[in-house]
N, CA, C and O of each residue as an XYZ file, in Angstrom:
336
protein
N      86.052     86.545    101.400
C      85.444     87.174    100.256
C      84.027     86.638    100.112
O      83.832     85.447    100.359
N      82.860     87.551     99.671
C      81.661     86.989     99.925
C      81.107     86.762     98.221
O      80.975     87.521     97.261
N      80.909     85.479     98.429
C      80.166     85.851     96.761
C      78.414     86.195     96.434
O      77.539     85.995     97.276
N      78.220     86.606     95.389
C      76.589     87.242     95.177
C      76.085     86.127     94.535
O      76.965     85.436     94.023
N      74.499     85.567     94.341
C      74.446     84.372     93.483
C      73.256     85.025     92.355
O      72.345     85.548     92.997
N      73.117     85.089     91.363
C      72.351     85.309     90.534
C      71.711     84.731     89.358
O      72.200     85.058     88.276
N      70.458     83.731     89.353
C      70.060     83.285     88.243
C      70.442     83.716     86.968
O      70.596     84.936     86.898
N      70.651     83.055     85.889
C      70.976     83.842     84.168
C      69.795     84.370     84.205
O      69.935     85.475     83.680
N      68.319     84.188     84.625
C      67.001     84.933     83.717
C      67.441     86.190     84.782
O      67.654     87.263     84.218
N      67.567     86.173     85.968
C      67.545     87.601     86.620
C      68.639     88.261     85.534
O      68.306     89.314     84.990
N      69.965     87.653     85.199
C      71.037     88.161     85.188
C      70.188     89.399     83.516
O      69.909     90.580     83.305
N      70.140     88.110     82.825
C      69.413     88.684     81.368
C      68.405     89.891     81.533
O      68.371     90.962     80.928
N      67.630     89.415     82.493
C      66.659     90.973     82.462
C      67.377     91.944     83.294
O      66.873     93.063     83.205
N      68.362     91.879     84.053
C      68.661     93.073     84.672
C      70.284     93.140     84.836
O      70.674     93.351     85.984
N      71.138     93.006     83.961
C      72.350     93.061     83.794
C      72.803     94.303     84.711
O      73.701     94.013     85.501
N      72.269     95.864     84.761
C      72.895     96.695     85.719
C      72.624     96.142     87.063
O      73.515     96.514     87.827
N      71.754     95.407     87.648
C      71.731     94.695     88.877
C      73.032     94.203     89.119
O      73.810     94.392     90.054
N      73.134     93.316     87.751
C      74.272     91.900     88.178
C      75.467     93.207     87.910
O      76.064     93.003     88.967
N      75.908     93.874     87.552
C      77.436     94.980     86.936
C      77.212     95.980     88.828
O      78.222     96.506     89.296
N      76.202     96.048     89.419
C      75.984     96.587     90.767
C      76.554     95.345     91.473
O      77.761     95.461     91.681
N      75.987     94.123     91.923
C      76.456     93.095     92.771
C      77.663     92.970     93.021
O      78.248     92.802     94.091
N      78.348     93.140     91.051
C      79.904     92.542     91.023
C      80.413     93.488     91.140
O      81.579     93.337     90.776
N      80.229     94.466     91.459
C      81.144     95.746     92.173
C      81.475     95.760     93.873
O      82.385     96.447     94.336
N      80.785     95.084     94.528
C      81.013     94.766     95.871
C      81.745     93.628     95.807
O      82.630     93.714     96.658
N      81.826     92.402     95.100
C      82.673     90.963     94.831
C      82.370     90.089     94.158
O      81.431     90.355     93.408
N      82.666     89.357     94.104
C      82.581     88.215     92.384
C      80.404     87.818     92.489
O      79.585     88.050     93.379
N      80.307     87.331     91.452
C      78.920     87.236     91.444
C      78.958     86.784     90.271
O      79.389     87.083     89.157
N      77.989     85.400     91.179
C      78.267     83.316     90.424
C      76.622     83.886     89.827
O      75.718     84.421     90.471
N      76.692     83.526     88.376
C      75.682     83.571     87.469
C      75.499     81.954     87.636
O      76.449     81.175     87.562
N      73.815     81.460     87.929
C      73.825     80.080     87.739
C      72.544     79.436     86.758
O      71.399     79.888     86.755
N      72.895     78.593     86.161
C      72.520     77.810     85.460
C      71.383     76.899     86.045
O      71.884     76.138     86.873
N      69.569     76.639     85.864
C      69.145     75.527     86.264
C      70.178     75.307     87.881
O      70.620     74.171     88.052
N      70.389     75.994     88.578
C      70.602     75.877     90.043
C      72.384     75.421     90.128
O      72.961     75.075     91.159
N      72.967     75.532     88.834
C      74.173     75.289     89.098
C      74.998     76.462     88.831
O      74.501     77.429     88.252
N      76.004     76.460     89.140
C      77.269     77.983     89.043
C      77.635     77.439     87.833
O      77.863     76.253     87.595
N      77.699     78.838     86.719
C      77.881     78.354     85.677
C      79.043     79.356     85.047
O      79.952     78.852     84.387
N      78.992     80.776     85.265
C      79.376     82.016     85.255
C      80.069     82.931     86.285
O      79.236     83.538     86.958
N      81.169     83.169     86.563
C      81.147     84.403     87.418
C      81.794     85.628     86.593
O      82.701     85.699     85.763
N      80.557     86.947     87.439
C      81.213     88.181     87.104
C      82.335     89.020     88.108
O      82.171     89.289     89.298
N      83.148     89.244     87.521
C      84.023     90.156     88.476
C      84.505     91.437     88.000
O      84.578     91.447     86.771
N      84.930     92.733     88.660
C      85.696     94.036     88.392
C      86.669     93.400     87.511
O      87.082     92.244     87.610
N      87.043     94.407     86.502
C      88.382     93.970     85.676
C      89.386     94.298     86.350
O      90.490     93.763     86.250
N      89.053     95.335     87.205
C      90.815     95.595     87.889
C      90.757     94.641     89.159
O      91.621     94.712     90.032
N      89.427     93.517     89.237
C      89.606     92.424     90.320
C      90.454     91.643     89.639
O      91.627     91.512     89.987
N      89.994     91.112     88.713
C      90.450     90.076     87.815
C      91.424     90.535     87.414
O      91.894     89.475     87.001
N      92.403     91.484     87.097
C      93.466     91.638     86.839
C      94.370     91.579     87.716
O      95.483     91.198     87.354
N      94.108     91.992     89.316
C      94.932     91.926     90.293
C      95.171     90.569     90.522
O      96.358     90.274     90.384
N      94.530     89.770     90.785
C      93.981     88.422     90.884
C      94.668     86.913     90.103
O      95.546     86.114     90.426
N      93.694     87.063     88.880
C      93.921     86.246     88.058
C      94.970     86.388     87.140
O      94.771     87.244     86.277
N      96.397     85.572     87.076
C      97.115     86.502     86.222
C      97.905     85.277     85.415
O      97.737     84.162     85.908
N      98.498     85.334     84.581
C      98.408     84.412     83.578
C      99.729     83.271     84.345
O     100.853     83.725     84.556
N      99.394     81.875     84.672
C     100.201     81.061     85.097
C     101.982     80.895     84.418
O     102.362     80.813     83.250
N     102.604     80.894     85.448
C     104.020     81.130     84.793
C     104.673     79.634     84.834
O     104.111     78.841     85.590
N     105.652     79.231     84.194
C     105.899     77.941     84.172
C     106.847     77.728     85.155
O     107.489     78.748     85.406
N     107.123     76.856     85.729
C     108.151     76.201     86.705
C     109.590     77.236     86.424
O     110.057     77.941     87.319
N     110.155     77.168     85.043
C     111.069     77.413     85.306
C     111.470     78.944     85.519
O     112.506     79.440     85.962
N     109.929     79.692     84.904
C     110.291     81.257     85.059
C     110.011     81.383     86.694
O     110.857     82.050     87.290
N     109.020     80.874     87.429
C     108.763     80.935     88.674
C     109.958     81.017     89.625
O     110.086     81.795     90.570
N     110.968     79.900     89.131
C     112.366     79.354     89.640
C     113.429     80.904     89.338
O     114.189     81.519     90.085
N     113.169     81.035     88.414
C     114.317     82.560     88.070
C     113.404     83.498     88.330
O     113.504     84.364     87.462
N     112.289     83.836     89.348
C     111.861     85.378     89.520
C     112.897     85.779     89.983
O     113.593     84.963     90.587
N     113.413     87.368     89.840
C     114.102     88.127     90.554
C     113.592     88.609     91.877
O     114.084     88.643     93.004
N     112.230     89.036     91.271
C     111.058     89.290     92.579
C     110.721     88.904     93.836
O     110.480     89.599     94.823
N     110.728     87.455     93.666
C     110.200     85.980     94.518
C     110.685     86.682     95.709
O     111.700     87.376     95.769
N     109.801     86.413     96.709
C     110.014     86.678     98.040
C     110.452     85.218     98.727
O     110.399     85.134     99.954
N     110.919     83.972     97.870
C     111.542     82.965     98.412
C     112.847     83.065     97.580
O     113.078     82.270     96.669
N     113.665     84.034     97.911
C     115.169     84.028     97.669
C     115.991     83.234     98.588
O     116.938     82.618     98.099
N     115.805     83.169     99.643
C     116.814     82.630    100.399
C     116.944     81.247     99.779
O     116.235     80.462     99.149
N     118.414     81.332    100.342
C     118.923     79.216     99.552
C     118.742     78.551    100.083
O     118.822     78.857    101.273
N     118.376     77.194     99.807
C     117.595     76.495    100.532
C     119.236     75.529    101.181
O     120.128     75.096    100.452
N     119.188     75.453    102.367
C     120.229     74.972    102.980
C     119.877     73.738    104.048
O     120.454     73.763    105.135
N     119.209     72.970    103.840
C     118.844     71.846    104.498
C     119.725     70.844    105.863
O     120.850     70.377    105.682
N     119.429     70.779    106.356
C     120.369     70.099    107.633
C     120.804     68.948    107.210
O     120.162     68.132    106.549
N     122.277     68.827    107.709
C     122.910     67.359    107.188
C     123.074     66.507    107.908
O     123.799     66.540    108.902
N     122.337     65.478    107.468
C     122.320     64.098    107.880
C     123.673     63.521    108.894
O     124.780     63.202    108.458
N     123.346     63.501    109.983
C     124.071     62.584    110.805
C     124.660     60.895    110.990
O     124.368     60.742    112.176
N     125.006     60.168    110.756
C     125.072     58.951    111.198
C     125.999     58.058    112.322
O     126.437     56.909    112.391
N     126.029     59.444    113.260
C     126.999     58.792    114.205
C     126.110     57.861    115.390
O     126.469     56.864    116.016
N     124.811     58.618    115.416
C     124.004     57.808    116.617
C     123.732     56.215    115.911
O     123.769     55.291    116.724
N     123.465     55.853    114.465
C     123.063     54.587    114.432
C     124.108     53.277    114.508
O     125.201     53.322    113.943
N     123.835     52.569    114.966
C     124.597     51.625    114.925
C     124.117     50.498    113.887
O     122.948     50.288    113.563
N     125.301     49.788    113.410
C     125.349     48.851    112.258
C     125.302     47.890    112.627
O     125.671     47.956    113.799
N     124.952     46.455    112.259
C     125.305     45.327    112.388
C     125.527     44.347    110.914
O     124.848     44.148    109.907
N     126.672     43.947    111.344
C     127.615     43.052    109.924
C     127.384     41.759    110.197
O     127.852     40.881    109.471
């Protein structure tokens, strides 16, 4: 994904510039030379960014494409030998 970089004074004087940029992909508004802002499509940001789910709803998706049970290999201990 490529990002666009755009000063706030460009952004301020020419907002249809910056609403053009962020139609091709996100576009970092920066601050005095730092990223301060990004603009993105709402139906980017909606596909995208979506509101964090907690452990335990994650654990009960019906959805989850990690259904399978987790069935782990069982431990052997015939090769080690003991000493008493």
């Amino acid at each position: 994904m490529r990002f666009a970089y755009m000063t706030s004074a460009v952004f301020n004087q020419n907002p249809s510039k910056a609403k053009k940029e962020a139609s091709a992909g996100p576009l970092v508004i920066t601050e005095h030379g730092e990223a301060s802002y990004v603009l993105v499509r709402y139906s980017d940001f909606k596909d995208h960014w979506r509101k964090s789910e907690s452990l335990y709803d994650a654990l009960g998706d019906p959805s989850s494409r990690f259904d399978d049970d987790f069935l782990p290999e069982r431990a052997g201990f015939e090769s080690r030998d003991t000493d008493f």
